[in-house]
N, C-alpha and C positions, 0 to 999 in steps of 0.2 A: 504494500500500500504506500502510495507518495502522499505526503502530508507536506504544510509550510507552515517551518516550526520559527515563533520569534519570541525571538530573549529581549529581558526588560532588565532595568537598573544594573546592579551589581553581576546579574547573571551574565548580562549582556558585555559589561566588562571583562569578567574573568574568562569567557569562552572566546572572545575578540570578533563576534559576528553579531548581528541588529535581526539578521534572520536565514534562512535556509532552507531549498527544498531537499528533501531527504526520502528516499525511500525505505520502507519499514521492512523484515527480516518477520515472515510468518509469525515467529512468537512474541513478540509486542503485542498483547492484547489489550493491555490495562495502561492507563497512564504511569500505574510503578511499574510497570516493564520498559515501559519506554523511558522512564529517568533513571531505569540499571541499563539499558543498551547505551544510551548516551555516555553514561559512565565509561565504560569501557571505548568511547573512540578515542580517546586519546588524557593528557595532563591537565589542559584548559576545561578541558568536559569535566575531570573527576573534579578540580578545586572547585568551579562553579555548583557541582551539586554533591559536595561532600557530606551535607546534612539534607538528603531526603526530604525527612521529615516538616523539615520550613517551608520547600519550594512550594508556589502555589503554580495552580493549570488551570486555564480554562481552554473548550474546546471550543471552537466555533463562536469564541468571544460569550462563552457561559463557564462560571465558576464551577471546576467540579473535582469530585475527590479522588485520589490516587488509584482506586479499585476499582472506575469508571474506565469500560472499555469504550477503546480510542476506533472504533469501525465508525465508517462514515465521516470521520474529520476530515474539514478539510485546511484547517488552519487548527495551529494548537499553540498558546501562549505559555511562556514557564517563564515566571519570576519569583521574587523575594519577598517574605510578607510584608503587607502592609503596615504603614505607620501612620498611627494620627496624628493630627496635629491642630 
């Protein structure tokens, strides 16, 4: 599946790219599959999502949880939690 994936703030820093078309590898099904396959492309991928747990996703510009499969995306955002202010 080809998806366009685009990175915000700090994520957006530490992987050195604004956004990406990527095509997906059969077992990405869930949004945490796809921020462990990220993981592994390389240094800039792992420092940006070394803490899972924070990044946030939404798919198709909708907020959604990490055990949220990613079929039918066609745009997937990954950033850093929000801050208020």
């Amino acid at each position: 599946m080809k998806v366009n994936l685009i990175y915000f703030a700090w994520v957006r820093e530490r992987i050195g790219k604004t956004e990406e078309e990527m095509e997906l590898p059969k077992s990405v099904v869930t949004v945490g599959d796809l921020l462990s396959h990220l993981k592994g492309l390389g240094e800039e991928y792992e420092t940006a999502l070394q803490f899972p747990d924070v990044i946030r996703v939404a798919i198709n510009q909708e907020h959604v949880e990490h055990d949220e499969a990613i079929a039918g995306a066609r745009e997937i955002g990954i950033f850093p939690p929000m801050t208020g202010g």
